[in-house]
N, C-alpha and C positions, 0 to 999 in steps of 0.2 A: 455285621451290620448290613442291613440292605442297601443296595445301590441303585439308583433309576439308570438305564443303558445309556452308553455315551451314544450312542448314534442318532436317535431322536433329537436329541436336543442342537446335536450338530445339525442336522435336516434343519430345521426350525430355524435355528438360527443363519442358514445358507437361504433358506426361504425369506425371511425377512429382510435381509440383503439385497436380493434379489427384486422383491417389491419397492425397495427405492431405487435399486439402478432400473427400474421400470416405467417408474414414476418420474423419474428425472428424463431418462428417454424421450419421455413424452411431453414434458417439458422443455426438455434441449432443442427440439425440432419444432415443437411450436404446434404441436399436432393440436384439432379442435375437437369435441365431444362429436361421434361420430367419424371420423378418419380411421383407418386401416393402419394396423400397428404390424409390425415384423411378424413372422410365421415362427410356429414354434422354435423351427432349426435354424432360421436366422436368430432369433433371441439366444440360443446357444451356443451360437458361433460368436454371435458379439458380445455376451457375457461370461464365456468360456464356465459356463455351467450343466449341468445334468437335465434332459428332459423333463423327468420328475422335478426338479427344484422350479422351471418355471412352471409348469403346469399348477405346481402348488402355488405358489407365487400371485399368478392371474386367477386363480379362485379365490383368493384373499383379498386381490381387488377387486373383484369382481361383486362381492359381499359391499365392499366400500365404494359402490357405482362408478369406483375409479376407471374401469373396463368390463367392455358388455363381451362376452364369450359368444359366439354363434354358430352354433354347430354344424359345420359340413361347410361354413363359409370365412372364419374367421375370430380375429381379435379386435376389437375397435374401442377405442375410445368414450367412457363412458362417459353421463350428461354428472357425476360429479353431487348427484340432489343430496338431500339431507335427509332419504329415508332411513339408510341408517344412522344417524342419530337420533330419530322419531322411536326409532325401532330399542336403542339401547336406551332413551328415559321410559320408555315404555317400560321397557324391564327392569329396569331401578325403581319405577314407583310400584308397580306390582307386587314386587319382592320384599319392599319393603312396607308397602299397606297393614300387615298384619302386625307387625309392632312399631311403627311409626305413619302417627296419622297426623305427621308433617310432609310427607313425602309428595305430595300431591300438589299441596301448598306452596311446596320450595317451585315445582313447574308453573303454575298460576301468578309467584310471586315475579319472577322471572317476567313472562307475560305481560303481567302490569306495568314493570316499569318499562320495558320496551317499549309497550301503545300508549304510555302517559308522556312519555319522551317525544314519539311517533306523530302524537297530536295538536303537537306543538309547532312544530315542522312543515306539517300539510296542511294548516290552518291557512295562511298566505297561499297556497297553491291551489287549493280546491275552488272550480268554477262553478258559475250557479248551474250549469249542465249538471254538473257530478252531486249540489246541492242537491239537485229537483232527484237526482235518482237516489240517492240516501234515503232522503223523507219519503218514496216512493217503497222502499225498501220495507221502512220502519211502519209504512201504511196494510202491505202484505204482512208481515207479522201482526199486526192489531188484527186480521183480518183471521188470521189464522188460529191467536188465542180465543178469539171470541166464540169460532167454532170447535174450539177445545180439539184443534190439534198441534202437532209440537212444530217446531219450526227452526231443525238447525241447521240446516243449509243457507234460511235465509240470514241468519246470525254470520256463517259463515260468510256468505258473500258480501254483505254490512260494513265487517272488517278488511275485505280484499278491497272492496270497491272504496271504503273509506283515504288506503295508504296506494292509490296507486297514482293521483297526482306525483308521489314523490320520484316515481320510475328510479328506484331501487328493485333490483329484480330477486337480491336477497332475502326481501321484507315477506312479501308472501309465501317463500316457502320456508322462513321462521318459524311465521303464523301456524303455517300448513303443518308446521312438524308439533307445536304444542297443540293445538286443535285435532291430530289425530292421538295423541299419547291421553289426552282430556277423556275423549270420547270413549277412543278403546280400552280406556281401566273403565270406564263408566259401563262398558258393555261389558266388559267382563266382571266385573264385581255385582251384574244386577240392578243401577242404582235405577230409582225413576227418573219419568220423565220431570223439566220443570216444575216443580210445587207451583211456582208462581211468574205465570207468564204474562200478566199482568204487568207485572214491578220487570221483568225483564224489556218491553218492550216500552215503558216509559223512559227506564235508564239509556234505552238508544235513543228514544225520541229528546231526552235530554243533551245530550254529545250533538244531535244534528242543530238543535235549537241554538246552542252557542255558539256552533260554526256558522250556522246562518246569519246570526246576531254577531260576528268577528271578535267574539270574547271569549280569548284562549283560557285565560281561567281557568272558568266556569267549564268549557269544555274538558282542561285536564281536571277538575274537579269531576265532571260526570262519570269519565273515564273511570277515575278510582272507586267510586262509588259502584260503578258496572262489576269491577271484579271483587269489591271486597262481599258482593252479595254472592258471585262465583265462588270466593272463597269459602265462605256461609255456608251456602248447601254442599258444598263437597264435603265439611268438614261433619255438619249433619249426619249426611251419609255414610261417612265413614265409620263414625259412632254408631250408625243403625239408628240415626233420629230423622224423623220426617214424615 
């Protein structure tokens, strides 16, 4: 009977050890995203391990923005974002597009109930400053369907500018991580642009209109109504209808 080599798996498993007596390191001291972490031979002196086991190690974090590698200057402290997670549902809905054309839905659904929840919250906080640039927002979009061009940046910035009364500095790069995993199956599957940027750009002007009017509601009602039309066309799309 075949055997896989015992020494990989040892590696591997010395490696991943390694990545939390790493992590903790950086934790225990208090280091912040950006600070200078021990040099190779110091990490092997204080973890009494093999060159190779940390190098592997800080490439693995490295992958998880836990530590930025800089070549010729150092190890430091990475910013920690949530591109890889963008990056792994990215590759759960791709994979799984071709026979589940829920896959896209479960991210979307996700989404929904965040910014239905989200809207609720920032209703009480949003100033009529932040009002006046929403509807400002929502008037570039009317401005842009009308010349029949697409407009997802300003969608984007819609929703950033919507939740940043709540200065959660989480929330945006949530948003940021389902809004790139959205797009980038969208771009790589082909789909079109908006069928209907008409009805997209009502359903924002409907979310600002109830914030404006202080009827949360109405406003988490719009909200749901914004993605179950998202839901709509993706799932369209996914069928090859539209």
């Amino acid at each position: 009977m075949w055997r896989m080599p015992q020494e990989p798996i040892r590696e591997r498993r010395v490696s991943s050890q390694v990545q939390q007596e790493v992590t903790q390191l950086i934790l225990d001291r208090r280091l912040r995203p950006g600070a200078l972490l021990p040099t190779e031979a110091e990490l092997m002196a204080e973890l009494g391990v093999s060159r190779n086991s940390v190098r592997e190690a800080l490439k693995a974090l490295q992958a998880l923005d836990i530590v930025e590698i800089r070549h010729g200057y150092g190890t430091y402290v990475g910013q920690a974002s949530l591109t890889p997670l963008a990056d792994g549902l990215t590759f759960r809905t791709l994979v799984q597009l071709t026979d589940d054309t829920h896959a896209l839905a479960e991210i979307l659904q996700v989404r929904a109930v965040l910014e239905e929840g989200l809207v609720r919250e920032v209703a009480a906080a949003l100033t009529d400053t932040e009002l006046c640039e929403l509807e400002d927002l929502v008037r570039r979009m009317e401005e842009c369907a009308a010349a029949g061009e697409a407009f997802p940046e300003l969608d984007r910035q819609f929703h950033e500018t919507l939740y940043r009364p709540l200065g959660n500095a989480l929330v945006p790069q949530l948003l940021g991580a389902f809004w790139h995993v959205f797009h980038r199956v969208a771009g790589v599957r082909g789909w079109s642009k908006d069928p209907a940027p008409d009805v997209t750009v009502r359903r924002h002007r409907d979310i600002v209109t109830a914030l404006r009017a202080g009827d949360v509601g109405a406003a988490q009602r719009a909200m749901a109504d914004h993605f179950r039309g998202i839901e709509a066309r993706a799932g369209q799309e996914t069928r090859g209808v539209g």
